[in-house]
C-alpha positions in Angstrom: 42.6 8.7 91.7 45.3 10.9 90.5 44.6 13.1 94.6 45.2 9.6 95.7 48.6 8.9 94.7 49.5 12.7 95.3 49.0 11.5 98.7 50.8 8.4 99.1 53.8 9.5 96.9 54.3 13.3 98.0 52.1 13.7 100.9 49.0 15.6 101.2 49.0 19.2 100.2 47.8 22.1 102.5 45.8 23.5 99.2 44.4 20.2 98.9 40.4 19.9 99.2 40.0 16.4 98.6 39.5 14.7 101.8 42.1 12.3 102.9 39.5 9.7 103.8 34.9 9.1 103.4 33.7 12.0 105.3 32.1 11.5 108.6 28.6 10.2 108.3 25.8 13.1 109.0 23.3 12.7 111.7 21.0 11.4 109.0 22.7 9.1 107.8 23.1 5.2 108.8 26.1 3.2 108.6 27.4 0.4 110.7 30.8 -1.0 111.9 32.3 -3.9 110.5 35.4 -5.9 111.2 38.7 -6.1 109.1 37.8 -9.5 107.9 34.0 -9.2 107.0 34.9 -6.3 105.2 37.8 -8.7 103.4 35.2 -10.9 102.4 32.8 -7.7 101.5 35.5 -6.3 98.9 36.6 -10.1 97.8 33.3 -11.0 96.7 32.2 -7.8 94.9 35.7 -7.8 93.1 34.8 -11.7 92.5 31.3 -10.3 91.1 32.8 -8.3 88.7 34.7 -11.0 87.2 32.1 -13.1 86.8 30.2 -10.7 85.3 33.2 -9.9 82.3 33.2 -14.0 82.2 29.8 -14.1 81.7 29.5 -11.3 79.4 32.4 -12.8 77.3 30.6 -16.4 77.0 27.4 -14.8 76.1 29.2 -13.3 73.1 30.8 -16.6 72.3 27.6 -17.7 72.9 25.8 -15.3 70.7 28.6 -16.0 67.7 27.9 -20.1 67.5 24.1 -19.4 67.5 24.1 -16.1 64.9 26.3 -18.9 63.4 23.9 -21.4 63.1 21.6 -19.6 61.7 23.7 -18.9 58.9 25.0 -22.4 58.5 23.2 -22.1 55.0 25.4 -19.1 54.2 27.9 -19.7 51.6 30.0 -16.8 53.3 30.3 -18.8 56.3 32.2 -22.4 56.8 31.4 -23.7 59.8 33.9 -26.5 59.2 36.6 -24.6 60.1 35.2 -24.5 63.7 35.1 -28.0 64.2 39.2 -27.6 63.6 39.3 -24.7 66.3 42.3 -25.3 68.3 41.2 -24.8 72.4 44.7 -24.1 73.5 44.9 -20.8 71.3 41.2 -19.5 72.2 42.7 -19.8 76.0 45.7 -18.1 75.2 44.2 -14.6 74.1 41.8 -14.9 77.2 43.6 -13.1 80.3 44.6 -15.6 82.8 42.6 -13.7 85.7 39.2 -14.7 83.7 40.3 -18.0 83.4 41.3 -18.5 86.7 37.6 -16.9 87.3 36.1 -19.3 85.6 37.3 -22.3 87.5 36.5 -21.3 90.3 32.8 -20.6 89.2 33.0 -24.0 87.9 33.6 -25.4 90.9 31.3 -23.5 93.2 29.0 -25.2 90.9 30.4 -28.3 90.9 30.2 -28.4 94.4 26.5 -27.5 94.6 25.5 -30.1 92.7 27.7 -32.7 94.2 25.8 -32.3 97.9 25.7 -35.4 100.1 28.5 -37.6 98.1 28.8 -40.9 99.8 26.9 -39.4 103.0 23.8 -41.8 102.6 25.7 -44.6 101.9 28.1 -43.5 105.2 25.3 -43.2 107.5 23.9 -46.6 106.4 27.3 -48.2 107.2 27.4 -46.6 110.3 24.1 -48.4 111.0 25.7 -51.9 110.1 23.3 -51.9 106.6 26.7 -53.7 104.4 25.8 -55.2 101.1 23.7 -58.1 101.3 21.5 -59.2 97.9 23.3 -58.3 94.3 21.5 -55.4 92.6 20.8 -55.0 89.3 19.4 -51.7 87.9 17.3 -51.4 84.3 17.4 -47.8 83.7 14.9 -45.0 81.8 15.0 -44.3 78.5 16.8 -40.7 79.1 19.3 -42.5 81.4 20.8 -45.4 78.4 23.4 -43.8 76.5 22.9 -45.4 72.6 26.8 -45.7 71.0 27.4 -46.5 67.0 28.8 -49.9 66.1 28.9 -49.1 62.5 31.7 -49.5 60.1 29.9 -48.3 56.8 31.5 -44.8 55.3 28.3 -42.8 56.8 28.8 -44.1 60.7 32.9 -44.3 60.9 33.1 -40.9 62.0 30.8 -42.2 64.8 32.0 -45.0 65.8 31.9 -46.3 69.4 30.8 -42.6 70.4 27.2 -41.6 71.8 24.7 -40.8 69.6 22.1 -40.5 72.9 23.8 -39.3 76.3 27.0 -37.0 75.5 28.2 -34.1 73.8 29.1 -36.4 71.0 25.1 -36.4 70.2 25.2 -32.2 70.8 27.7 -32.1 68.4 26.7 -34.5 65.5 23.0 -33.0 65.8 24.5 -29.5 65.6 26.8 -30.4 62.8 25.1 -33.0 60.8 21.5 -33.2 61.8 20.3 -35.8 58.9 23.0 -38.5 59.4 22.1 -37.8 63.5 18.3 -38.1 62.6 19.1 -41.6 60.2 21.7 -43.1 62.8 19.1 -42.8 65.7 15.3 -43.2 63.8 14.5 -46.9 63.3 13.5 -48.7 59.9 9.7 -48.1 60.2 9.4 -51.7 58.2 11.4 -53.9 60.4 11.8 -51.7 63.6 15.0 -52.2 64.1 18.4 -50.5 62.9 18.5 -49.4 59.1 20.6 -50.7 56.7 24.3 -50.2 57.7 23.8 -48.4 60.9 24.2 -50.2 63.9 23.4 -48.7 67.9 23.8 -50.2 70.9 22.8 -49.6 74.1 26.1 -48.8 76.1 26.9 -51.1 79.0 28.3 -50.7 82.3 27.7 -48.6 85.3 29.0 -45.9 82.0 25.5 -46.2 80.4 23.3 -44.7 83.0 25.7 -43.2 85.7 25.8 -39.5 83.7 23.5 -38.2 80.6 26.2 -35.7 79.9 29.2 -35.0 81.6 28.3 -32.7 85.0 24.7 -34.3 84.5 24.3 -37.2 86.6 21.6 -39.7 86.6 22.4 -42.9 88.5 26.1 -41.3 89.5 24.7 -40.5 93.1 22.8 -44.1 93.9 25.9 -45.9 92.7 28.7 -43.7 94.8 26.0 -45.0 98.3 25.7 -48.6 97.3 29.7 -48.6 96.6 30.0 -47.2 100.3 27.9 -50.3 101.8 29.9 -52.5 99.7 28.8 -52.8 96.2 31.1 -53.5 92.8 30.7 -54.6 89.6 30.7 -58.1 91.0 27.8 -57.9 92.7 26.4 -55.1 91.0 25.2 -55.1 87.2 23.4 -51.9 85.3 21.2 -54.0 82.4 20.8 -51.1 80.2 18.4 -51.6 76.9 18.1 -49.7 73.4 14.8 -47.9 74.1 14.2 -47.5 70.9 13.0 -50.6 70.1 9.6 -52.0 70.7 10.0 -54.6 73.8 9.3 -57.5 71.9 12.5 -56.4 70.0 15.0 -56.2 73.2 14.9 -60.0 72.7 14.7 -60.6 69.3 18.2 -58.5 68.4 19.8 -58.5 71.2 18.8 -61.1 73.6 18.1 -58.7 76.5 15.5 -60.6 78.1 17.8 -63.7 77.9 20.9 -61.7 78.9 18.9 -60.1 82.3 17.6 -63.8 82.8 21.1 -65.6 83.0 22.5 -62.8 85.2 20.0 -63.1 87.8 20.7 -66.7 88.0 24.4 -66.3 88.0 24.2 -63.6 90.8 22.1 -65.7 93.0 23.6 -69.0 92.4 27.3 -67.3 93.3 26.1 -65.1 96.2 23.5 -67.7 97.4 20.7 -64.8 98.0 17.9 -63.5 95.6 18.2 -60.5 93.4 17.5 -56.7 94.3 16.0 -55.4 90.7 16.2 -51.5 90.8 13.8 -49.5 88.0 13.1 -46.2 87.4 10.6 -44.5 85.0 10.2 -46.9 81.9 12.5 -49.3 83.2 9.8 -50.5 85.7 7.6 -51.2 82.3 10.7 -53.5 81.3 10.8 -55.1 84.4 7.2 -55.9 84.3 7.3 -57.4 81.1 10.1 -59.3 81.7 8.4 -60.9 84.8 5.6 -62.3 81.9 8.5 -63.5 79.4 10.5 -65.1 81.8 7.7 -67.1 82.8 5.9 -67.8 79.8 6.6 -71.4 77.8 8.3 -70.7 74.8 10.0 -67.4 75.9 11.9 -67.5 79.0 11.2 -71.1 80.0 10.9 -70.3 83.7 7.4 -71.0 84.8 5.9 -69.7 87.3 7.9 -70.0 90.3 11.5 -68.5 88.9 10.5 -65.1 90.3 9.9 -66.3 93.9 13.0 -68.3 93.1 15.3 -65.9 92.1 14.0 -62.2 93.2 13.6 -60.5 96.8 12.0 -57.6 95.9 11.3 -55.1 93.5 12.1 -51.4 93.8 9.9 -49.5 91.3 11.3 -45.8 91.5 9.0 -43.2 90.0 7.6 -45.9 87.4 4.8 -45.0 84.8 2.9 -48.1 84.7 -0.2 -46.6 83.4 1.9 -44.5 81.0 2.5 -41.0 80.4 0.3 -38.2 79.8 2.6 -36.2 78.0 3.3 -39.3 75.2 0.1 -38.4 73.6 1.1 -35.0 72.5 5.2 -35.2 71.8 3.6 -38.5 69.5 0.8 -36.1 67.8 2.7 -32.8 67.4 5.8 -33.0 68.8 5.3 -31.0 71.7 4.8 -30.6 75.8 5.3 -28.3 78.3 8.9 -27.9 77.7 8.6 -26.7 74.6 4.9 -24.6 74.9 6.4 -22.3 77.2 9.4 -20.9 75.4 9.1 -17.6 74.4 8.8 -16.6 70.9 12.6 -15.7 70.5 13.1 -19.5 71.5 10.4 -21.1 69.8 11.1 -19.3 66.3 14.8 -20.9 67.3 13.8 -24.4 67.8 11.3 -24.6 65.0 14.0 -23.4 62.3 16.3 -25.9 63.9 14.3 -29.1 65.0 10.6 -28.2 64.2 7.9 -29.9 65.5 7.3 -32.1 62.7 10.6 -33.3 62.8 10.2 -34.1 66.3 7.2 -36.0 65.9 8.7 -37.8 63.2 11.8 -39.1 65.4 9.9 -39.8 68.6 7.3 -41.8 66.1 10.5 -43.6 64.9 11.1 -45.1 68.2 8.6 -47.5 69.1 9.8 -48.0 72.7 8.5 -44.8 73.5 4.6 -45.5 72.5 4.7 -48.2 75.4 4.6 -45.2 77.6 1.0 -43.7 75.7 -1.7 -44.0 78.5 -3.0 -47.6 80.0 -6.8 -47.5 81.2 -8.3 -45.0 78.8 -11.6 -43.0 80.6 -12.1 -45.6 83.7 -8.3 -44.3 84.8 -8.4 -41.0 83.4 -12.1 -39.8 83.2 -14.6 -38.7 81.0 -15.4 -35.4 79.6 -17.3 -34.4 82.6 -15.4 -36.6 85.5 -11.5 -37.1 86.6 -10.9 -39.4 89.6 -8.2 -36.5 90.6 -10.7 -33.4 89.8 -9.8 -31.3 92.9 -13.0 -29.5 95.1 -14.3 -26.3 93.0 -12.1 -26.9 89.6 -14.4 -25.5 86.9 -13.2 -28.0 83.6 -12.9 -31.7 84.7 -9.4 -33.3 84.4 -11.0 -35.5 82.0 -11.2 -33.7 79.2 -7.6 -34.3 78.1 -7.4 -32.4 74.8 -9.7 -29.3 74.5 -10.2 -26.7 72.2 -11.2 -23.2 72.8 -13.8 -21.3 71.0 -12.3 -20.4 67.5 -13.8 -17.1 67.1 -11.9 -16.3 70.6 -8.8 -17.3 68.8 -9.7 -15.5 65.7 -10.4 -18.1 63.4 -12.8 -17.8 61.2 -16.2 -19.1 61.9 -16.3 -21.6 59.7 -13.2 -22.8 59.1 -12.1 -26.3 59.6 -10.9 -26.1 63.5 -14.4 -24.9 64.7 -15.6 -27.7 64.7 -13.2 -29.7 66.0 -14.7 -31.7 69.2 -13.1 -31.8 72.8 -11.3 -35.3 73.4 -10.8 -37.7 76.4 -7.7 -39.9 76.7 -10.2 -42.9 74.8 -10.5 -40.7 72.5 -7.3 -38.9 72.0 -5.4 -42.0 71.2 -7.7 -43.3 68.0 -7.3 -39.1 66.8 -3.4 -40.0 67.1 -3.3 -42.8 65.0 -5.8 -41.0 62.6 -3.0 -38.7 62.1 -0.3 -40.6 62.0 1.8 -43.1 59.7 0.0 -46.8 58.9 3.4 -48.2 59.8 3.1 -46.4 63.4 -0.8 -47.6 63.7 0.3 -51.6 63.1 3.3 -51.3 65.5 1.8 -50.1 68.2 -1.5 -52.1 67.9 0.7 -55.2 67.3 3.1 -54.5 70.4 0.6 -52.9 73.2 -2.3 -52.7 75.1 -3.9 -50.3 76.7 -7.3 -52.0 78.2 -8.6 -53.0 81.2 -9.7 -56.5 81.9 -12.0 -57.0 84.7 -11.9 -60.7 85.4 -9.4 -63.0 86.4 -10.2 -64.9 84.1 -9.0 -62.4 81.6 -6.5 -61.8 83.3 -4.8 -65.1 83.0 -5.3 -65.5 79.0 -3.6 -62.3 78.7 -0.9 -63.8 80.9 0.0 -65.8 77.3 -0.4 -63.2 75.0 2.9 -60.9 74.7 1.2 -57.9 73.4 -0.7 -57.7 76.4 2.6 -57.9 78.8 3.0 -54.5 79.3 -0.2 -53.4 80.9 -1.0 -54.3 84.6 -4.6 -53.7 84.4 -4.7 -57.0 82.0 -2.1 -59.0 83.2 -0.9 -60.3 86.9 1.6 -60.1 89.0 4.0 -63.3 89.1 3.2 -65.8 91.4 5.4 -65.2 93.4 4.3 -64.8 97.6 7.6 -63.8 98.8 8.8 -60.9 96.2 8.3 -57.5 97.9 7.4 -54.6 95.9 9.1 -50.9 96.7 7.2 -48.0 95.1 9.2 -45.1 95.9 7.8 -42.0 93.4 7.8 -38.2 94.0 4.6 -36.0 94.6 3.6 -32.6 94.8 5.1 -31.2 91.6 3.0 -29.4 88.8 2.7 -32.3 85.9 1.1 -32.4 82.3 -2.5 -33.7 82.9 -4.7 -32.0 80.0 -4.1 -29.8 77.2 -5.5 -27.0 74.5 -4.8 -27.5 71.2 -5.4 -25.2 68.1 -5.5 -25.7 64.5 -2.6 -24.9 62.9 -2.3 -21.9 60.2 -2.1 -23.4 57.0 -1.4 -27.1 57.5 -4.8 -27.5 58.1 -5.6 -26.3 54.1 -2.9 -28.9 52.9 -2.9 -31.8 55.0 -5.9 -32.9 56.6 -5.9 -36.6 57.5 -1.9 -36.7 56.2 -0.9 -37.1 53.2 -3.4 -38.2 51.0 -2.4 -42.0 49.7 -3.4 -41.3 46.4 -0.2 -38.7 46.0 2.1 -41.3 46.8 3.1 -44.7 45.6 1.3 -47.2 47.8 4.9 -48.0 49.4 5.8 -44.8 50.2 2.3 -44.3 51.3 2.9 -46.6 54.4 5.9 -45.0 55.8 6.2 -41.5 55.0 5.4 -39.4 58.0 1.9 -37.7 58.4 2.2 -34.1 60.2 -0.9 -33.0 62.0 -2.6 -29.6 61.6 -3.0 -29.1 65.3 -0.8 -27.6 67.7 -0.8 -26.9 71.5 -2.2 -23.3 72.3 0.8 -22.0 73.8 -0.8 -18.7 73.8 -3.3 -19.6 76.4 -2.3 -18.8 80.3 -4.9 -18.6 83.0 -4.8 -20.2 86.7 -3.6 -23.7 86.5 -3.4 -23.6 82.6 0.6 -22.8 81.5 1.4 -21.8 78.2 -2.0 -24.4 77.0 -0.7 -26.9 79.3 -3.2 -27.5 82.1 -1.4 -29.3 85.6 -2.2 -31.8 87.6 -0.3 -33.8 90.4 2.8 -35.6 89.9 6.7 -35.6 89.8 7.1 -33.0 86.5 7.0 -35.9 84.3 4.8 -38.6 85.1 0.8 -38.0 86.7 0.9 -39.5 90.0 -1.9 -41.8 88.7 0.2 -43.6 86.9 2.9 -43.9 89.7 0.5 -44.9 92.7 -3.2 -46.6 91.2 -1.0 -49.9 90.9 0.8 -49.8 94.0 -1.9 -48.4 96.4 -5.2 -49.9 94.9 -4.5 -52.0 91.8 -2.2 -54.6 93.0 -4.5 -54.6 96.4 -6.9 -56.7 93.5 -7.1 -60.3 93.7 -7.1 -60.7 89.9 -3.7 -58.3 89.3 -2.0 -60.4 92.3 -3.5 -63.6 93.2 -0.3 -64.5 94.8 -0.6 -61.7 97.5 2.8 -59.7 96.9 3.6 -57.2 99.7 3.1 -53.9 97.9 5.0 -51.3 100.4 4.5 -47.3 99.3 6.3 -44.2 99.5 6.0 -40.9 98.6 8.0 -38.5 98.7 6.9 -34.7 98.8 8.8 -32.3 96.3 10.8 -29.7 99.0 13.1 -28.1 96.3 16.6 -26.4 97.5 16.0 -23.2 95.7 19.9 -22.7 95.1 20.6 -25.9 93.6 20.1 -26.5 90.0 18.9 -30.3 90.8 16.3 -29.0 93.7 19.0 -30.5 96.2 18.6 -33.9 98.2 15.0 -33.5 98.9 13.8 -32.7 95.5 11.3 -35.5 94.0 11.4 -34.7 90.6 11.3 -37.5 88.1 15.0 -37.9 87.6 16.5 -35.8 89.8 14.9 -38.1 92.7 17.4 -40.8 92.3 20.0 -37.8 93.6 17.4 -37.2 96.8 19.0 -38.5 100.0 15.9 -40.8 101.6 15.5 -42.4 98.4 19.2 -43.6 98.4 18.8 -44.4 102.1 15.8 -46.6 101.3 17.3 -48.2 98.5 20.6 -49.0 101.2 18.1 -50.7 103.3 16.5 -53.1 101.0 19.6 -54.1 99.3 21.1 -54.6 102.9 18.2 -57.0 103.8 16.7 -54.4 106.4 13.2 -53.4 103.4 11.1 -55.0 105.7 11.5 -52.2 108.5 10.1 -49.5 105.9 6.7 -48.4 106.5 4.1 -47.4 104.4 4.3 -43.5 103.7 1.6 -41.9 101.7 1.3 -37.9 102.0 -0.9 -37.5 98.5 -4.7 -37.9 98.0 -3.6 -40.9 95.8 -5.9 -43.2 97.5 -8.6 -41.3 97.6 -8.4 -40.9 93.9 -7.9 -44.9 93.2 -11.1 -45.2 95.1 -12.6 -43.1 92.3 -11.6 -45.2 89.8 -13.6 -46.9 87.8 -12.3 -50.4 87.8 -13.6 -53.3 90.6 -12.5 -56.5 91.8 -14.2 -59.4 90.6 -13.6 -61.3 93.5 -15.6 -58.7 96.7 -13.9 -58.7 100.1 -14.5 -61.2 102.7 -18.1 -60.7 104.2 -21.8 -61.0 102.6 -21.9 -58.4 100.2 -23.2 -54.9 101.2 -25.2 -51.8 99.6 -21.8 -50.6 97.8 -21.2 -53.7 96.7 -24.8 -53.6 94.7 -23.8 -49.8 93.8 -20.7 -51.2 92.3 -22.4 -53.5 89.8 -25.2 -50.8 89.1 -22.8 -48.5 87.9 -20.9 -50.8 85.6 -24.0 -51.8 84.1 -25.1 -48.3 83.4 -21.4 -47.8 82.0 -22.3 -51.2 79.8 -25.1 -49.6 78.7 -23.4 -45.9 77.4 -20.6 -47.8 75.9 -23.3 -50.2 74.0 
């Protein structure tokens, strides 16, 4: 360095050894010519590396301070308060302006890459003449429904009108004050609604579902599209729901189902054409049951031709109407995949922070989530030695949904309680969860779900009257309706949660075996207070299509794709689940992840990120624009193949004198009959 400015202030030396420039490359040696500017841009970006690098190194240490913080939050030596005081302005002003500067610009490189295609679906479309046509109205999933305090009570003030569920208001209270987080969202396990002086709402608006957090978006990308074609909030309308609440309850607190009813009407009587209903994930569950309470006499008062009256069609987006696999465990234990395949480091984190108890606890508190537990039980899911989606060769049927290795491979001891626990299939799994689990949580449930099938239509239509059974397609119809079109648009081809290994946990086992035993508590107490279980996933277990204990299937990440496509390529083909003949149109779309982008880019089908993906928005364009009638079926999975496998018939065979399958068909139910008697 110090030869280097010799030379440019003095001049070079004649003693001088250094060489005034890189020595000529040896005959060895390669090297290549580049231009002024590439070479610009080559010393631009490694400069521009370095910084990010000191930026990143700096917010890992900031990082590593709030967490070592945390930790010590029981520390007497530490006050945590004061950082909630922390002024921003005077953190920024020690930092040097170049990292800063840095900073935003990494921010918005980001930014960028997950903003791809604004407004370019809903452009093309326009381009095409596709202009708003039918008002849409969108019920969301339960991640995308922001939940805001309405309380005035001392304990919620500090809350009020902020997010408890979808913001950094909810990081910040659960970081801060996890109990009053925990007792502001969990619901009174006697009444199921809000406790005594807390009150949350679902938020409302195109607010409640467009972003979970800020930079996260949910229903951000479908809204900028439909505003391009020429949607508003006057012929648009987000019915967002506290999914907290058993479904039963939407209505009973907050009139949801009467709300969503009235708004229909209103949007079609002003724009003088029928309704576009947009759902995604649980939100097509709500739909559903809404179709059954809006028609049913002394609920929604509509009988059975408002549907036809009032709706065009139905766009189910990545819906679980047979549930979700993954309910089962984050009910039992408070797990799935997400959290068995942390590493230790993270794991040890999470459990001193929000164990697993404590998560099973909360997601128990929310009975809107145990509408999602699995519909169909072994005829949908298989037994322990069959799985309609077993693949060619796989050595442990699918239908073995909660397993448990041998304990002396585990290191148990031989005779110790978990050795001889029994393997379980999705029947069976579900009476093993309420085994372990609250009596409060067993009546809910029992009292607000189904999960059967019934295989007549005459069962079918006295279930039609009975609310508990609303919910579940395999017992209940479609509405009578011949002119509502059905849209199933769901993603395939990504590794989803189908089975699982389970061990017996060290210790709770000894102490809690059933829960807690009544006799130690007061018989009031007894019926609420949560019940842990003394079983855990084996997260230690990894081998070919088993991660972490978590054995994959086929799906979108979240949801099985049996759950997404039976109904919609085989079910609703059933006379008994749609006398009416509803047009069920299909498509699936394959998971082809952008590996740069965070999101997996506009073709990813992942459960949410999906409603960012650019042929899904295009599709939804074309429906709401009148033009859903040009979509053709598009199936790329072996989804029919595996409804075929199902064990469920119609009651009513296929025009034509009834063939040898047709006698096959009743043989094997009646040998089923005949196991199950």
């Amino acid at each position: 360095m110090s030869g280097f400015l010799r030379r440019r202030v003095i001049g070079p030396s004649e003693d001088s050894l250094e060489p005034s420039r890189e020595p000529t490359p040896g005959p060895g040696e390669e090297y290549r010519v580049v231009d002024a500017k590439k070479l610009h841009k080559l010393s631009k970006s490694r400069t521009t590396s370095k910084r990010r690098h000191a930026w990143v190194f700096i917010l890992g240490g900031l990082f590593g301070i709030l967490v070592a913080g945390l930790f010590a939050s029981n520390n007497d030596m530490i006050d945590l308060s004061s950082i909630t005081d922390m002024n921003l302005d005077s953190l920024l002003d020690v930092i040097p302006a170049g990292l800063i500067k840095d900073a935003k610009d990494i921010q918005k490189h980001e930014r960028d890459a997950v903003n791809y295609d604004s407004f370019t679906v809903g452009l093309h479309a326009q381009s095409q003449g596709i202009k708003a046509l039918h008002p849409v109205i969108m019920i969301p999933g339960v991640i995308s429904t922001g939940l805001e305090s309405w309380g005035t009570d001392e304990q919620s003030r500090q809350y009020f009108r902020k997010r408890l569920w979808g913001s950094w208001s909810m990081m910040r209270a659960l970081v801060m004050d996890k109990a009053s987080w925990k007792r502001h969202l969990m619901v009174d396990k006697r009444t199921g609604l809000d406790p005594p002086g807390i009150k949350l709402r679902a938020s409302q608006g195109f607010d409640a579902a467009d972003f979970f957090i800020t930079g996260y978006w949910i229903w951000n990308k479908i809204l900028e599209n439909l505003a391009t074609i020429g949607y508003d909030p006057t012929n648009a309308f987000t019915a967002a729901y506290d999914w907290r609440l058993s479904y039963m309850n939407y209505e009973r607190r907050d009139q949801y189902f009467s709300r969503l009813k009235a708004h229909i009407e209103l949007a079609t009587q002003i724009s003088g054409q029928k309704v576009v209903l947009l759902s995604h994930s649980m939100g097509s569950q709500v739909l559903y049951y809404f179709f059954h309470w809006v028609e049913a006499s002394g609920y929604g008062d509509g009988g059975s031709q408002w549907v036809d009256a009032y709706v065009d069609s139905w766009i189910n987006i990545s819906g679980c109407m047979l549930g979700a696999l993954k309910d089962i465990p984050a009910l039992l234990s408070g797990e799935m995949k997400d959290t068995a395949q942390l590493n230790a480091f993270a794991v040890y984190g999470l459990e001193k922070f929000l164990s697993r108890n404590e998560r099973a606890e909360i997601l128990r508190a929310f009975p809107g989530l145990s509408s999602m537990l699995p519909i169909g039980g072994d005829l949908v899911w298989g037994n322990s030695t069959w799985a309609p989606d077993d693949l060619p060769g796989q050595e442990t049927s699918f239908g073995t949904f909660i397993r448990f290795r041998d304990q002396l491979e585990n290191g148990s001891h031989p005779f110790s309680q978990a050795s001889s626990r029994q393997n379980m299939t999705v029947s069976e799994a579900m009476p093993y969860l309420f085994r372990h689990s609250e009596p409060w949580f067993q009546d809910m449930v029992k009292q607000n779900y189904s999960f059967g099938v019934a295989h007549t239509r005459k069962e079918v239509e006295q279930n039609n009257a009975l609310p508990g059974k609303w919910l579940n397609p395999l017992e209940t119809r479609l509405p009578l309706a011949p002119n509502l079109k059905i849209y199933c648009f769901y993603g395939m081809g990504k590794p989803t949660e189908r089975a699982y290994y389970y061990r017996d946990e060290p210790y709770a086992g000894s102490l809690i075996s059933n829960g807690i035993p009544k006799s130690n508590l007061p018989e009031d107490d007894a019926y609420t207070t949560f019940r842990p279980s003394n079983v855990t996933i084996d997260a230690g277990y990894t081998s070919g299509n088993i991660d972490h204990g978590v054995i994959m299937g086929e799906g979108d990440g979240t949801v099985n794709l049996m759950s997404s496509g039976y109904m919609c390529t085989k079910g609703w083909k059933m006379k008994r689940y749609n006398p009416a003949g509803v047009k069920v149109t299909t498509y699936e779309m394959p998971h082809e992840p952008d590996r740069f982008s965070p999101r997996g880019g506009p073709n990813t089908a992942d459960h949410v990120d999906i409603l960012g993906r650019s042929s899904l928005n295009d599709l939804i364009l074309r429906v709401a624009g009148g033009r859903g009638d040009l979509i053709e079926e598009t199936i790329v999975s072996n989804i029919r193949e595996y409804a075929e496998k199902v064990k469920i018939y119609d009651d009513e065979p296929e025009e034509g004198p009834p063939g040898e399958s047709d006698r096959q068909s009743v043989e094997e139910r009646f040998e089923e009959l005949l196991k199950e008697l």
